[in-house]
C-alpha positions in Angstrom: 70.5 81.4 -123.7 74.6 81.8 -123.5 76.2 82.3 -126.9 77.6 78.7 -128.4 81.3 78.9 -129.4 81.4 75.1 -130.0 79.2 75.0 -133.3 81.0 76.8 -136.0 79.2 78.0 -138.5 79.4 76.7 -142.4 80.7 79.5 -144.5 77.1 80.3 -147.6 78.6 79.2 -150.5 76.0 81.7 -152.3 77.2 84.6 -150.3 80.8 83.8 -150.4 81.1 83.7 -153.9 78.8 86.9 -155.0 82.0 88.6 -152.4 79.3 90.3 -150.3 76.3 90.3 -148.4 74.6 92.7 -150.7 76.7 93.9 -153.5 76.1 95.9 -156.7 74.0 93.1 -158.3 72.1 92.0 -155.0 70.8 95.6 -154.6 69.8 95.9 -158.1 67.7 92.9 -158.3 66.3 93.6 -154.3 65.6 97.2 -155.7 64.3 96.3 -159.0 62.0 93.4 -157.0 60.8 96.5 -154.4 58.5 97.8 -157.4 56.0 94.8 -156.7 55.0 95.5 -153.4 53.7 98.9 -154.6 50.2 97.0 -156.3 50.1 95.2 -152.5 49.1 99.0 -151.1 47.1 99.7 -154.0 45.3 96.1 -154.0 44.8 95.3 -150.3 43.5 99.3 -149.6 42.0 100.5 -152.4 38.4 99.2 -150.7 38.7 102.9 -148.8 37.7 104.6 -152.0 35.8 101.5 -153.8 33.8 101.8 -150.3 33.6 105.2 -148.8 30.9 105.9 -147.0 28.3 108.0 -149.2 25.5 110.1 -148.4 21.7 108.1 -149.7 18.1 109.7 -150.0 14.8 108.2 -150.9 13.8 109.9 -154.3 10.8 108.2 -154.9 8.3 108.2 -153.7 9.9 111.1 -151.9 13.1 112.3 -149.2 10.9 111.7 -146.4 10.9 108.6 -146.2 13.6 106.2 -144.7 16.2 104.5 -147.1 15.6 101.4 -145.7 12.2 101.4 -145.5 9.8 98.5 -147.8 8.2 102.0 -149.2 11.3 103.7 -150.6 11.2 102.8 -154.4 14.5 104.7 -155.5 17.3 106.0 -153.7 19.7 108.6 -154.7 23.2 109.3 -153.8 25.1 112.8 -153.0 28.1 112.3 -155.9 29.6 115.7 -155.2 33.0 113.4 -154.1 32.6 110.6 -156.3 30.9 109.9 -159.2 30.2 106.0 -158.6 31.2 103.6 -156.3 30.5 99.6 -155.3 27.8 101.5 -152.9 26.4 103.5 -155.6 26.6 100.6 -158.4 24.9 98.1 -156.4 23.2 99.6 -153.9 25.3 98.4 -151.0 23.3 100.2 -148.1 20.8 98.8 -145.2 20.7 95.3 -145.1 23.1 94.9 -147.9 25.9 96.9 -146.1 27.7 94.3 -145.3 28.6 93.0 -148.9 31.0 95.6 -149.2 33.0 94.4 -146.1 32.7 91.1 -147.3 34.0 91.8 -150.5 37.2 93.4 -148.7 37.4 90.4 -146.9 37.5 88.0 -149.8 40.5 89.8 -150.9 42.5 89.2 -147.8 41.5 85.9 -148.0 42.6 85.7 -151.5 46.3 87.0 -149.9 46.5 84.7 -147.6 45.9 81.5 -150.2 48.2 83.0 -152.8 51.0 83.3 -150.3 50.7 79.4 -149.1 49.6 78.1 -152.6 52.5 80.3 -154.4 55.4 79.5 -151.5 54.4 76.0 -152.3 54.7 75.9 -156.1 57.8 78.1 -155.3 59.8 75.8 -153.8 59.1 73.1 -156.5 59.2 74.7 -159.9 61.2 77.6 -159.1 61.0 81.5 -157.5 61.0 83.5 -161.0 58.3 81.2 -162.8 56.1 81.9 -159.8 56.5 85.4 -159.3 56.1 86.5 -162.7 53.3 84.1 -163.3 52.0 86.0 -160.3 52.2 89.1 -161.7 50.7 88.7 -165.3 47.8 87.2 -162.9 48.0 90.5 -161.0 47.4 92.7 -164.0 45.0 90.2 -165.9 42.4 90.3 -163.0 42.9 93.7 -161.5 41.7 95.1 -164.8 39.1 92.5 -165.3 37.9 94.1 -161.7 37.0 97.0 -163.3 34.9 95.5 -166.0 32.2 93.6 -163.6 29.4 94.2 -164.0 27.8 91.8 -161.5 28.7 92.5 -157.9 29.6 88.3 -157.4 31.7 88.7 -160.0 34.0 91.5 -158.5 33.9 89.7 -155.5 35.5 86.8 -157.3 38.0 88.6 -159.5 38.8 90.9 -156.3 39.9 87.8 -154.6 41.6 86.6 -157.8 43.3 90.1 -157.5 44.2 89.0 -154.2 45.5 85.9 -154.6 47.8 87.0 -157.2 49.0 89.7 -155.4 49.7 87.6 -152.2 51.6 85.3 -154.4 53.9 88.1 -155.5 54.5 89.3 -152.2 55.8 85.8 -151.4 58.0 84.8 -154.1 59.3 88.2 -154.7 60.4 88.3 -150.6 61.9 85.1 -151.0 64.5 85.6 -154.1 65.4 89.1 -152.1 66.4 86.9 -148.8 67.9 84.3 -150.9 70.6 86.5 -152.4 70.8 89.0 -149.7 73.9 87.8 -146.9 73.0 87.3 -143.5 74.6 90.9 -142.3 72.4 92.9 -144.7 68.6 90.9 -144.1 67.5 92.4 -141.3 67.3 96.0 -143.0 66.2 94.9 -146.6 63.2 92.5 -144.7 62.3 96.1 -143.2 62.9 98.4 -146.3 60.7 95.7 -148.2 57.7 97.4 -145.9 58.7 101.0 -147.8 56.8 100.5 -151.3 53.7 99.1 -149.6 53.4 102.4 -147.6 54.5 104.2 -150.5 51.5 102.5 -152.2 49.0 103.1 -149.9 50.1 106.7 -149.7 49.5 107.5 -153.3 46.1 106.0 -153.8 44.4 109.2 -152.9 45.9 110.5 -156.3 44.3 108.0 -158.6 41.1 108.2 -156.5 41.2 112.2 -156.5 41.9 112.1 -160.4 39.5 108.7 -160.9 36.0 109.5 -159.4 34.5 106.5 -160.8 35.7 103.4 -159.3 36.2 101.6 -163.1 38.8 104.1 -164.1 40.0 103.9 -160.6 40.6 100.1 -160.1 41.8 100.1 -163.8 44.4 103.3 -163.4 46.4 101.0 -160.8 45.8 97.9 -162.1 47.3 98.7 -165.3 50.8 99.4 -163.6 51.3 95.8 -163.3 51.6 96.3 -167.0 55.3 97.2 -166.4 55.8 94.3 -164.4 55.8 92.2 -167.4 59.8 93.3 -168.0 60.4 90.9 -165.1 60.1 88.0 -167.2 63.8 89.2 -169.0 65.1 90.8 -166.1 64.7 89.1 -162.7 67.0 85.9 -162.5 66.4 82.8 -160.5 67.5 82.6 -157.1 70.6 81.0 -157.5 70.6 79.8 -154.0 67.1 77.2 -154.9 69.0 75.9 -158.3 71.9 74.9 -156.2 69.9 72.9 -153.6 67.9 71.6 -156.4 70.7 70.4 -158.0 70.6 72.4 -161.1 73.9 73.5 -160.7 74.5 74.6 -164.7 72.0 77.3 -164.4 73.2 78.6 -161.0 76.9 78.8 -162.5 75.6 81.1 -164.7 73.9 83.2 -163.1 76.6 83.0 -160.2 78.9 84.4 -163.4 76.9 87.5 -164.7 76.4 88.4 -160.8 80.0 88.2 -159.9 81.1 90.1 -162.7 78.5 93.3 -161.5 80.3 92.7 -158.1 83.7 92.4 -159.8 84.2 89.0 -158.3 86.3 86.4 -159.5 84.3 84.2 -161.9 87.0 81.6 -162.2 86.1 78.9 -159.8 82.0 79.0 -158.9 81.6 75.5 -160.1 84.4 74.0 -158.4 83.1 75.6 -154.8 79.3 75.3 -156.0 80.8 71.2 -156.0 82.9 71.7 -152.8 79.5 72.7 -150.9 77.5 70.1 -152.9 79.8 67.3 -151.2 79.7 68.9 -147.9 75.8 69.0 -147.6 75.3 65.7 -149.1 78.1 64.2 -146.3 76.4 66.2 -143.4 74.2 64.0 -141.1 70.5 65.3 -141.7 69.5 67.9 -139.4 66.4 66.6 -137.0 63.2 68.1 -138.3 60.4 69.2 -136.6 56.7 70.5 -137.9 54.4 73.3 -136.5 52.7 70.7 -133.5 56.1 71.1 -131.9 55.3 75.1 -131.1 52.8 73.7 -129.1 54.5 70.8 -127.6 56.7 72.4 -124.8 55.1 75.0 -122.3 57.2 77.9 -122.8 57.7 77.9 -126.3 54.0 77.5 -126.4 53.6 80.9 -124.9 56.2 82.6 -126.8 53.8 81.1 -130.2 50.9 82.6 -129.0 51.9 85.9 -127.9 53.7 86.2 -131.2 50.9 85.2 -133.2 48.5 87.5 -131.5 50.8 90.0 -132.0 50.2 89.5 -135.8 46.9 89.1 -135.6 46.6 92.4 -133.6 48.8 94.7 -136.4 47.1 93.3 -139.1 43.8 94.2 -137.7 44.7 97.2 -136.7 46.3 98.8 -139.7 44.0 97.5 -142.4 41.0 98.6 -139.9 41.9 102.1 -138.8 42.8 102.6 -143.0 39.4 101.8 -143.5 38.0 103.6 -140.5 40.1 106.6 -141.3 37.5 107.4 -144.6 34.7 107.4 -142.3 36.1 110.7 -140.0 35.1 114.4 -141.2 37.1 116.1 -143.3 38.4 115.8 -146.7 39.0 111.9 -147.3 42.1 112.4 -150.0 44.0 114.2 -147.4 42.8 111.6 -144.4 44.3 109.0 -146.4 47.2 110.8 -147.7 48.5 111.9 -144.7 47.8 108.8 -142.6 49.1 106.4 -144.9 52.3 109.1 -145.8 53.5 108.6 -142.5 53.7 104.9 -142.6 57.2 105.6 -144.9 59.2 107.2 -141.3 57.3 104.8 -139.0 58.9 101.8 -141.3 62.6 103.6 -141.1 62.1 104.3 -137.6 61.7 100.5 -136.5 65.1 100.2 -138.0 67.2 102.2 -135.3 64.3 101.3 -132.1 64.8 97.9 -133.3 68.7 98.0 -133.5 68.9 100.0 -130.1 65.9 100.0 -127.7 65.9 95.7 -129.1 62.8 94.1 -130.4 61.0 93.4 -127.4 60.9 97.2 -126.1 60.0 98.5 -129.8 56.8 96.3 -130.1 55.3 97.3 -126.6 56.6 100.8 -127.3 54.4 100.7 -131.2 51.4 98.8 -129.6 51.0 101.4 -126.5 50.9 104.2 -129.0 48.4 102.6 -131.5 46.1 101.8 -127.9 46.2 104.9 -125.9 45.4 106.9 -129.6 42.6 104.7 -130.3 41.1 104.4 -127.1 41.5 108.7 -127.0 39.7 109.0 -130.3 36.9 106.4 -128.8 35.9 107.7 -125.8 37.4 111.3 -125.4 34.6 114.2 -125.7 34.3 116.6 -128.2 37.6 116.0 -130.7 37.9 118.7 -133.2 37.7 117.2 -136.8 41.5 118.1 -136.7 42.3 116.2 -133.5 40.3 113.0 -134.3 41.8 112.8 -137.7 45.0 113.1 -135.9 44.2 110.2 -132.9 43.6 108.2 -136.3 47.1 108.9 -137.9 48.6 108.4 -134.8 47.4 104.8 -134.1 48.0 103.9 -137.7 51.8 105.5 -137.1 51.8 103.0 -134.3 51.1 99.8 -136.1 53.6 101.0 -139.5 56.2 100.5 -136.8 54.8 97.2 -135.7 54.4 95.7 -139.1 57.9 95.4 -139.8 58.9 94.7 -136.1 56.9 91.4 -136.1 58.4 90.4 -139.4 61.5 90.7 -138.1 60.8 89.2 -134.1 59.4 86.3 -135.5 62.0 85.0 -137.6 64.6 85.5 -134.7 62.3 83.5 -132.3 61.3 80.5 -133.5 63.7 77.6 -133.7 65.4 76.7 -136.9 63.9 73.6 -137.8 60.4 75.1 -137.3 61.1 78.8 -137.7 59.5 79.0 -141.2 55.9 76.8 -139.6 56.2 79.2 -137.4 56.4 82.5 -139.3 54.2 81.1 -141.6 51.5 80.4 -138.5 51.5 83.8 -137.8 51.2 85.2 -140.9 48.0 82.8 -141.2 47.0 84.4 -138.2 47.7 87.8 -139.1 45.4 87.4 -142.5 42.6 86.3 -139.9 43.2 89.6 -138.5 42.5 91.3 -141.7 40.2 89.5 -143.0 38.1 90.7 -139.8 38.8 94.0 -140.2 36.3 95.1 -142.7 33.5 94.1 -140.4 34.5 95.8 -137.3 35.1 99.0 -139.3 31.8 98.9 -140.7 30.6 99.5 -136.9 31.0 103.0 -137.2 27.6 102.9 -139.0 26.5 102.3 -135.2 28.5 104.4 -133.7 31.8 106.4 -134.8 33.3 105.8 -131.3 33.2 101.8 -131.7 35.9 100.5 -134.4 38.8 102.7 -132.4 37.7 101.0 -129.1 38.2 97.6 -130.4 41.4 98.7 -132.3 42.5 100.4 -129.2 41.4 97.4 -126.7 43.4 95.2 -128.9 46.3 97.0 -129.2 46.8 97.3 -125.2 46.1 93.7 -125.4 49.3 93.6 -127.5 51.1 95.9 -125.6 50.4 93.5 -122.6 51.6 90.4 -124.3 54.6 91.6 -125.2 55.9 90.8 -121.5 55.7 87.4 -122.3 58.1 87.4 -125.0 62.2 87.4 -124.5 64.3 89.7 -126.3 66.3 88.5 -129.4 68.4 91.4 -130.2 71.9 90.4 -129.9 71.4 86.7 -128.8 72.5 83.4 -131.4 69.1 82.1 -133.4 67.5 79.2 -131.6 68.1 76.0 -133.3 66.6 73.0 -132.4 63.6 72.3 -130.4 65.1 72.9 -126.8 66.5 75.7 -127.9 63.6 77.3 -128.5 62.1 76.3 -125.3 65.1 77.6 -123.3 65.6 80.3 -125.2 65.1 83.6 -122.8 63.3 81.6 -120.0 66.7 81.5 -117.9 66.6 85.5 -118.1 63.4 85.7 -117.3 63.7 83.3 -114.0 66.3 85.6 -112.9 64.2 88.4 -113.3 61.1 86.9 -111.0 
């Protein structure tokens, strides 16, 4: 796709009157905003602890006999690590394993709704209601969690937990790219990824300090408790009051950011009314909807290999988490250090990304997460200390492809479709998930099983990668036959 010269582009009357893509009062708010995504570690991972695997006996009528078995009356637990778990407190072994991975699952699922339900109420009734609605919501049923005393009911309020947290995740990413200047996205969509992995990494501490999952789900929960300040100090987007028409409110919020950027306050209204007549005299741009990714052959193929790419990343890091608690060793320093390095593999996609390009980065990530997995599955006789490594490795590998397909995806759809497209694969991606729990519950059959589906998957990835074109560097696709042009010249030449 050659670069067009012939389609200036119309100056962001947002941008251009906070004076810079991300100024004094942009970082503040993005930074401020970050602290969110620290429950959305906490929420969508804590199941590692809530769940770890746990040694049972049959204590009456006595050890000998099986667990599972019609004649076992009681079962015991070895608590030496933890004092109570979902396991322990409801019995969550033998033909009522699966709950718990079901339970997990109902969480993701909860994610996935509060991110479409919450985008949509979003875009009518404003960003800020909805993200601090969202996290009142968070706080409210994360500690209502940890008072259940019926296992249905955690279920529930897990996936109201969820849901709430989903919604955060969206409205909070939303105001961040609606302030933040074109120049400065690309990094602050990455850096968004850093509290996440900072969350995950520092679950091990509540769990080490919190041996009872009730204190445990309630010691995070209750940090949303500081998320209550957002309701005085996280503004509307500006940018959605404008195209809403509520100009009034965006003038004044225009004013008390331009004066943190040392801007000239002296004539927002007049330009927020000199962009207001140019939209409303510009001929309406043709729209399309999501049946159009699937209308035209090549960008078809670009939609699925993208997609599957989320699906693969999402499976892969929420499943080797979980999978990581069931390898020898001690479990807080598994977790710890698996989750720890998520931070650098985050930072690192931003210079392999800006370098090596997109398209190179994601089959570099996926190859690492495959050949670590598909080592820890089928090569003999790992040292605890090497398989915990092969673990860490592959979950290195997909903290550099999480971020990656964020970014990818937005810079290959087509304008008019690029947000039913990002939003199909992050459907797509929560399918991914949402499987997760299950597989990693396979190690119950064999320890050598979850990393050979993780690993298979991965190199599946890897491989579909090399029907994508790069983006780095080339204009956005706009319309519809942009996006089915777009990189298929390049690669003719290349066959």
């Amino acid at each position: 796709m050659e670069k067009r010269d012939d389609k200036p582009t119309r100056a962001d009357p947002i941008i251009s009157i906070l004076g810079s893509d991300l100024g004094p009062w942009q970082l503040i708010v993005c930074l401020w905003i970050f602290l969110s995504k620290f429950p959305t570690g906490w929420v969508q991972i804590s199941m590692v602890f809530l769940q770890s695997p746990i040694k049972s006996v049959c204590v009456a009528p006595d050890n000998n006999t099986d667990v599972c078995s019609a004649d076992c009356k009681e079962v015991g637990y070895d608590r030496c690590t933890f004092q109570e778990n979902i396991i322990t407190e409801w019995n969550l072994i033998c033909d009522r394993q699966w709950l718990s991975s079901l339970a997990q699952s109902f969480v993701m699922i909860g994610i996935m709704l509060g991110n479409i339900v919450f985008g949509l109420f979003a875009d009518k009734w404003g960003r800020r209601p909805m993200f601090v609605s969202a996290c009142v919501m968070q706080l409210v049923f994360g500690c209502l969690v940890s008072a259940a005393p019926w296992f249905w009911l955690f279920v529930l309020l897990r996936f109201l937990d969820g849901f709430a947290t989903g919604a955060t995740m969206s409205t909070g990413f939303t105001i961040i790219m609606e302030i933040v200047g074109k120049s400065k996205r690309e990094i602050m969509a990455i850096l968004y990824q850093i509290p996440f992995n900072l969350g995950h990494a520092t679950l091990p501490v509540f769990a080490y300090f919190f041996r009872h999952w009730r204190w445990y789900h309630l010691a995070f929960s209750s940090f949303s408790a500081l998320y209550i300040l957002f309701y005085w100090t996280v503004p509307e987007s500006p940018r959605w009051l404008f195209t809403t028409g509520r100009t009034e409110r965006a003038v004044k919020i225009l004013e008390t950011a331009c004066k943190r950027n040392k801007v000239a306050t002296d004539n927002i209204r007049s330009e927020l009314e000199q962009a207001s007549q140019i939209n409303a005299a510009s001929p309406a741009s043709k729209k399309g909807n999501i049946i159009d990714l699937f209308r035209h052959p090549y960008l078809c193929q670009k939609t699925l290999a993208m997609a599957f790419n989320w699906l693969v990343v999402c499976l892969v890091y929420y499943g080797v988490s979980q999978h990581i608690s069931h390898l020898g060793g001690d479990i807080f320093m598994n977790v710890t250090i698996g989750a720890a390095l998520g931070v650098p593999g985050t930072l690192l996609c931003i210079p392999m990304t800006k370098y090596l390009g997109r398209r190179i980065t994601l089959f570099l990530s996926n190859s690492l997460s495959g050949i670590a997995l598909m080592v820890l599955a089928f090569a003999p006789s790992l040292s605890s200390t090497m398989t915990v490594t092969m673990a860490t490795v592959g979950l290195y590998g997909a903290s550099v492809t999480f971020p990656n397909v964020y970014l990818y995806g937005g810079e290959l759809f087509p304008t008019v479709v690029r947000n039913s497209g990002v939003g199909l694969c992050s459907f797509v991606g929560r399918v991914g998930s949402i499987v997760a729990p299950f597989i990693s519950a396979l190690s119950t059959r064999g320890l050598w099983i979850p990393p050979a589906v993780f690993g298979g998957f991965s190199l599946a990835a890897a491989a579909s990668v090399l029907l994508l074109p790069e983006t780095r560097g080339f204009p956005l696709p706009e319309t519809i036959e942009d996006g089915e042009t777009f990189g298929k010249k390049k690669r003719e030449e290349q066959l």
